[in-house]
C-alpha positions in Angstrom: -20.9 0.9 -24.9 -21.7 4.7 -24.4 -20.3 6.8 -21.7 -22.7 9.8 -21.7 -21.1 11.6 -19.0 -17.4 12.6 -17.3 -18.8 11.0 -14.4 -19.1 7.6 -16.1 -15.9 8.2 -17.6 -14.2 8.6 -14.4 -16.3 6.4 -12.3 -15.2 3.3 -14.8 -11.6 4.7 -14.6 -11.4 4.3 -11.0 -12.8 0.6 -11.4 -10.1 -0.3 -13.5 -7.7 1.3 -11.5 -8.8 -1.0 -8.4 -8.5 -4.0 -10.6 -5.0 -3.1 -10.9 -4.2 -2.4 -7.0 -3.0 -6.0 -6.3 -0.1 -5.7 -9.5 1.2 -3.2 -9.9 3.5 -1.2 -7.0 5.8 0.0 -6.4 3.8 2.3 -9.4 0.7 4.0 -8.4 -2.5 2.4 -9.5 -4.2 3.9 -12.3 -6.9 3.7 -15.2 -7.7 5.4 -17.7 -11.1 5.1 -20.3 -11.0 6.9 -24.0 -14.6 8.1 -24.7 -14.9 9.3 -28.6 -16.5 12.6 -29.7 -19.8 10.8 -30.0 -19.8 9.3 -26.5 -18.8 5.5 -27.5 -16.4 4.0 -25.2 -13.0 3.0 -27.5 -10.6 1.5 -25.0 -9.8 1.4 -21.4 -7.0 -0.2 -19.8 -4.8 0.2 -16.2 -1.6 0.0 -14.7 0.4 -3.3 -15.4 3.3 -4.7 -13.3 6.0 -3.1 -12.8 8.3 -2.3 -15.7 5.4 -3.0 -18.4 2.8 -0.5 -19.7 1.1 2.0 -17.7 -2.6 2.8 -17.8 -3.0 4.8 -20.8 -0.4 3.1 -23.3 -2.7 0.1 -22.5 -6.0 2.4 -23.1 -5.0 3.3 -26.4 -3.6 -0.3 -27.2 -6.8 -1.4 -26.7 -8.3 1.1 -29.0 -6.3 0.1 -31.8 -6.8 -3.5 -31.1 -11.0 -3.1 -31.5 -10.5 -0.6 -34.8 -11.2 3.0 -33.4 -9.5 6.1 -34.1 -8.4 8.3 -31.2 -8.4 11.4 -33.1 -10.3 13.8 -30.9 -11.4 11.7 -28.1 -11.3 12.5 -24.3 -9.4 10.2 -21.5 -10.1 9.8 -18.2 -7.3 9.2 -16.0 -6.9 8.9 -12.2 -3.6 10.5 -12.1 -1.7 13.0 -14.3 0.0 11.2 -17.2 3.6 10.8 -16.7 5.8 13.1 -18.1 9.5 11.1 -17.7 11.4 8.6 -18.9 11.3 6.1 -15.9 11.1 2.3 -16.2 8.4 3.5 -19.3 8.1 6.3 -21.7 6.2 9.7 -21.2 2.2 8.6 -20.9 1.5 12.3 -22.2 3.5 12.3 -25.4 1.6 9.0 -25.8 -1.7 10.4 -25.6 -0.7 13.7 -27.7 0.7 11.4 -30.7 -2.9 10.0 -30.2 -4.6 13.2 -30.9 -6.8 13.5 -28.3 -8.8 16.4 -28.4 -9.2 16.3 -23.8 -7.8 14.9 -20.9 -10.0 14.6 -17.3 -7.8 13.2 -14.7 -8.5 13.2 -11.1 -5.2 14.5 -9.5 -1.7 15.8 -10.0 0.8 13.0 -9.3 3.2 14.1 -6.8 6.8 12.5 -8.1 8.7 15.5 -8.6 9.3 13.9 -12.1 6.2 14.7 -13.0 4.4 17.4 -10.9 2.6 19.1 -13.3 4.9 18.6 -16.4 1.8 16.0 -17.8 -0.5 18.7 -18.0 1.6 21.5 -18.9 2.6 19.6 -22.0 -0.6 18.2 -23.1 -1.7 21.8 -22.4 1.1 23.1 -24.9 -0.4 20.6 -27.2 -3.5 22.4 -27.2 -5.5 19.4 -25.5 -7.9 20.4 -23.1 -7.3 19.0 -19.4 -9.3 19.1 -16.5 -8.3 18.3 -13.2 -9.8 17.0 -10.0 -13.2 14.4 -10.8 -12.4 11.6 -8.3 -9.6 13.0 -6.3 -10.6 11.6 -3.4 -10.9 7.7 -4.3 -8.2 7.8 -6.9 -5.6 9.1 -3.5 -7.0 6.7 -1.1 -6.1 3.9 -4.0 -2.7 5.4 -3.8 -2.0 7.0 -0.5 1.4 4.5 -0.1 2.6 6.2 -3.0 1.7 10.0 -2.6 3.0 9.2 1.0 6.3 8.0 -0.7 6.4 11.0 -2.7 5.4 14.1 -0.5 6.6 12.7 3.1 9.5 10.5 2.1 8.0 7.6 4.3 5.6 4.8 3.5 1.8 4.8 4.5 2.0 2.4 7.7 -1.3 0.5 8.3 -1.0 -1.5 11.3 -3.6 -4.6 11.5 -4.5 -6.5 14.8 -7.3 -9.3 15.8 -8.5 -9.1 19.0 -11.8 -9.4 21.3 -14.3 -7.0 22.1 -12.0 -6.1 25.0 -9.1 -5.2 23.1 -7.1 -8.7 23.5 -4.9 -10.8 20.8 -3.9 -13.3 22.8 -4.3 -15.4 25.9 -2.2 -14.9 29.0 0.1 -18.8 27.4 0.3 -16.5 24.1 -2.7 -18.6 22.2 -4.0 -16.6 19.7 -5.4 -18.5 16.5 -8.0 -18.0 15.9 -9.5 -15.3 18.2 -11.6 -14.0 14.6 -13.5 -16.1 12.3 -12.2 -17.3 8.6 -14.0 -14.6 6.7 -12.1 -12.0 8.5 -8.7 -13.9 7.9 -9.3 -14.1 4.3 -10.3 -9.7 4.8 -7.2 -9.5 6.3 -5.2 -11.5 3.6 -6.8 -9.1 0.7 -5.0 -5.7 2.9 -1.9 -8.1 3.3 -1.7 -8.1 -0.5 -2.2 -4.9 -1.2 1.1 -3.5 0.5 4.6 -3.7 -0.4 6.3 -4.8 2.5 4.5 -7.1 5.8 6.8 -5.8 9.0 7.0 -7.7 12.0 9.0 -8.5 14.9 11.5 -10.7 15.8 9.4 -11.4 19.1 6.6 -12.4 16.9 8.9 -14.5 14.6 10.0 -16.9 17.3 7.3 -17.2 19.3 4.5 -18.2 16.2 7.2 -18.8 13.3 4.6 -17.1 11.1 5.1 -17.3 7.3 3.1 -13.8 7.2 2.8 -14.3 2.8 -0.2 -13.8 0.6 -2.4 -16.5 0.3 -5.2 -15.8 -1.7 -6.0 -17.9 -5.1 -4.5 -16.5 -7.8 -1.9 -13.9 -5.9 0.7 -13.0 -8.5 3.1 -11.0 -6.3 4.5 -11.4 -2.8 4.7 -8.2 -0.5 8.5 -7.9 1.0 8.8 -9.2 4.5 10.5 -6.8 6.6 11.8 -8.1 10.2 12.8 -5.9 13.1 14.8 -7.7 14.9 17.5 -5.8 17.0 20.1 -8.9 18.0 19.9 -10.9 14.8 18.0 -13.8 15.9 16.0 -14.7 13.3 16.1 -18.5 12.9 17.7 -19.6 9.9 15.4 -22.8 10.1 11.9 -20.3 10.4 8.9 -20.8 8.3 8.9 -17.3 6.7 11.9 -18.6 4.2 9.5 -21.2 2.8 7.9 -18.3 0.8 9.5 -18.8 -2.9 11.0 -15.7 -4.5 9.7 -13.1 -1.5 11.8 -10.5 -1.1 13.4 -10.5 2.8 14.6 -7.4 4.7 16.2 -7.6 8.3 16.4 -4.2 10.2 18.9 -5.1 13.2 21.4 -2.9 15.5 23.4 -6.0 15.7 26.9 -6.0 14.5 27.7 -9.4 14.0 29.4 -10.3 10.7 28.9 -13.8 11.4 25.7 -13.9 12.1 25.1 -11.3 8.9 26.7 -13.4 6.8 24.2 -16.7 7.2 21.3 -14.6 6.9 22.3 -13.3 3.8 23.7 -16.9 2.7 20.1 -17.9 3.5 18.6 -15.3 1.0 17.9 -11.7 3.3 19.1 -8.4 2.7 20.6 -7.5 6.8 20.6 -3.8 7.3 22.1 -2.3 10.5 20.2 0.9 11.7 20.8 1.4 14.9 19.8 4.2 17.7 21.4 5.2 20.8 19.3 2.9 23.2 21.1 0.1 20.5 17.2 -0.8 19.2 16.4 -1.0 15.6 15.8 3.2 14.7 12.4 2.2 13.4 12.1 5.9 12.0 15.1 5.2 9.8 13.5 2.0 8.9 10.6 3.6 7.1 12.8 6.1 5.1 15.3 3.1 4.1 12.2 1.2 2.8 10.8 4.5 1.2 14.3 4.1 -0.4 13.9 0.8 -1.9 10.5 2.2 -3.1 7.9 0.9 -0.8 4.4 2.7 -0.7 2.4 1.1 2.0 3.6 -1.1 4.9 1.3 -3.4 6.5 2.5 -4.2 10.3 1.3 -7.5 12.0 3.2 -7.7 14.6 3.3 -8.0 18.5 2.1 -5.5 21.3 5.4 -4.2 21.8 6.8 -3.5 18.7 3.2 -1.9 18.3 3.5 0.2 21.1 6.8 1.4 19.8 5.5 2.5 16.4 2.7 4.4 18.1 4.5 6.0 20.5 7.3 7.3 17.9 3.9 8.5 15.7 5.0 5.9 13.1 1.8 4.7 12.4 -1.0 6.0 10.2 -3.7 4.2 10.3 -5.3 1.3 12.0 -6.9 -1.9 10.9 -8.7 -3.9 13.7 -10.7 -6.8 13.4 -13.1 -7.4 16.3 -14.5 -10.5 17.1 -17.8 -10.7 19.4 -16.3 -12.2 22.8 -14.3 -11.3 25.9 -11.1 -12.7 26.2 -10.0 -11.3 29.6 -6.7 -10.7 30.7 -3.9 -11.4 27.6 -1.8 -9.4 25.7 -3.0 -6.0 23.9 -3.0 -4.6 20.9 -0.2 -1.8 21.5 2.2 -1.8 24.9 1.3 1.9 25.2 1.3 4.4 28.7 0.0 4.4 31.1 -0.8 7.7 30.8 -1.3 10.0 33.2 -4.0 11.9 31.5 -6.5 11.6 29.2 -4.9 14.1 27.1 -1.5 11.5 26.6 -3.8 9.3 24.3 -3.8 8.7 20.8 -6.4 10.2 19.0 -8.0 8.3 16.3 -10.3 9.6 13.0 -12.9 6.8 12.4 -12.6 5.7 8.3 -15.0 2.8 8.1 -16.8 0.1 10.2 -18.0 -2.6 8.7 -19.2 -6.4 9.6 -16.9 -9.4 7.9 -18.4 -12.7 8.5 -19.4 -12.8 12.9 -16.8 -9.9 13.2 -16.1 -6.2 12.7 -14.0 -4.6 10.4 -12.4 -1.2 12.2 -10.4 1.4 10.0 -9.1 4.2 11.8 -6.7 7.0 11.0 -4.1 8.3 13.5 -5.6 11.9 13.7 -4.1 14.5 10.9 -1.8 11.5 9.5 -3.7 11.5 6.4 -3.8 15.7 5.8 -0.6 16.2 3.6 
């Protein structure tokens, strides 16, 4: 196979690197593509889970697997080559030893482990590196993680299903299914994708949700974070049915008791509280920063939503939209009411698209995205 141009080179890069989104946080998603002198594609490979190989140890593994020398060939990358002894060892002394003769990656990686070191050391090499072709879509694949990195909090997408007229449940609290299956299934694929699934404990007792990935062939569970201020999670709930998941209670609670049978029953209890004796959901998301979480994915109730806007906790918004009116019932967020129109939250439109008989909303919680 040839790869006549950088923009191939990168373009296939990025594929692999969203083949590789679903396995392997909490590392960033990456791919890289080595391209010989005369244009032939020698080996391509992406980020494995983690604690195994990252994208370009694989790349050149797979070289030397089909029989080509990497003496003087180019690799594209979506994100500068480490340059740290983490979990791994140093992707750019990897690619020197290799002899490559060039390097096109599409961004600096933020971890102040790195920052720059990759290129300045390939540079001292005397490889030739280019930076920036597919900056865009290689930081959208890994927003969690440069949010991780730069902000010290997690990307929080919060996802709802509603009507046209902005309701996720009935006035009795029925709710399933307001959207159709294909949008359920949509929603399972961004479910996967993050590192942790928050909720409430209001949504835990009244649908005893299980709130785990369940698309065929899923290798790896997101951690289920609860909030749940008074410790009242059930110890009998459906959410401990989920096999080896990782579970994280947030609580202001302090009841040792109580504490103790949660964490007989297999959760990690965490007291963070704040002076109205609520969870401190701002603490939250640095604590799970902390334990290395890039993106969390919130399906939880109106109020617990309205909190997380109103304390500009969230980032962006995922909202399916099914085509019917639901009249009065419960909202997507318990927020105002304000007083004027200036109160609101504004919103930067990302993407609108139809999934099965409904409507696939992402929007971005105005300038969250800008850092």
């Amino acid at each position: 196979m040839m790869i006549p141009t950088d923009s191939d080179g990168m373009a296939l890069a990025l594929a692999l690197a969203k083949a590789a989104r679903l396995i392997c946080p909490p590392n960033p998603a990456v791919g890289c593509v080595l391209v010989a002198p005369d244009g032939t594609l020698i080996g391509q490979g992406n980020t494995q889970p983690v604690g195994q190989a990252h994208a370009e140890v694989m790349a050149l593994r797979d070289a030397v697997q089909r029989g080509h020398s990497t003496a003087g060939a180019t690799a594209y990358v979506t994100l500068e080559p480490c340059a740290h002894h983490g979990r791994t060892g140093p992707c750019c002394d990897a690619l020197i030893a290799a002899g490559l003769a060039r390097v096109v990656a599409s961004l600096q990686d933020p971890n102040p482990c790195v920052a720059g070191q990759g290129f300045a050391r390939l540079r001292a090499a005397g490889v030739d590196v280019e930076v920036g072709p597919g900056a865009d879509a290689a930081r959208e694949l890994n927003l969690g993680f440069f949010s991780r990195m730069v902000r010290g909090t997690p990307w929080v997408r919060m996802k709802a299903a509603s009507s046209l007229d902005g309701r996720t449940a009935l006035p009795n609290g029925v709710s399933q299914w307001i959207t159709s299956a294909p949008a359920r299934e949509d929603g399972q694929r961004w479910r996967a994708r993050a590192d942790a699934v928050l909720t409430g404990i209001g949504t835990v007792l009244q649908d005893d949700p299980q709130l785990n990935v369940r698309l065929a062939g899923a290798t790896r569970q997101p951690a289920l974070v609860v909030v749940d201020s008074r410790l009242e999670t059930p110890l009998a709930a459906r959410l401990w049915l989920v096999p080896r998941r990782r579970v994280i209670i947030y609580t202001a609670a302090d009841d040792g008791a109580r504490q103790q049978a949660l964490t007989a029953r297999g959760a990690e209890v965490v007291r963070l509280a704040n002076a109205r004796g609520k969870v401190d959901l701002a603490a939250t998301l640095r604590d799970l920063a902390r334990r290395e979480v890039n993106e969390v994915h919130v399906e939880a109730g109106h109020k617990l939503n309205g909190s997380l806007l109103r304390e500009g906790l969230v980032d962006e918004l995922l909202l399916y939209q099914a085509p019917k009116l639901l009249g009065d019932g419960a909202g997507i967020a318990a927020l105002g009411p304000f007083m004027q129109l200036g109160d609101s939250i504004e919103l930067e439109w990302r993407e609108l698209q139809r999934v099965g008989a409904d409507l696939r909303l992402r929007a971005v919680v105005a300038g969250r995205d800008r850092f």
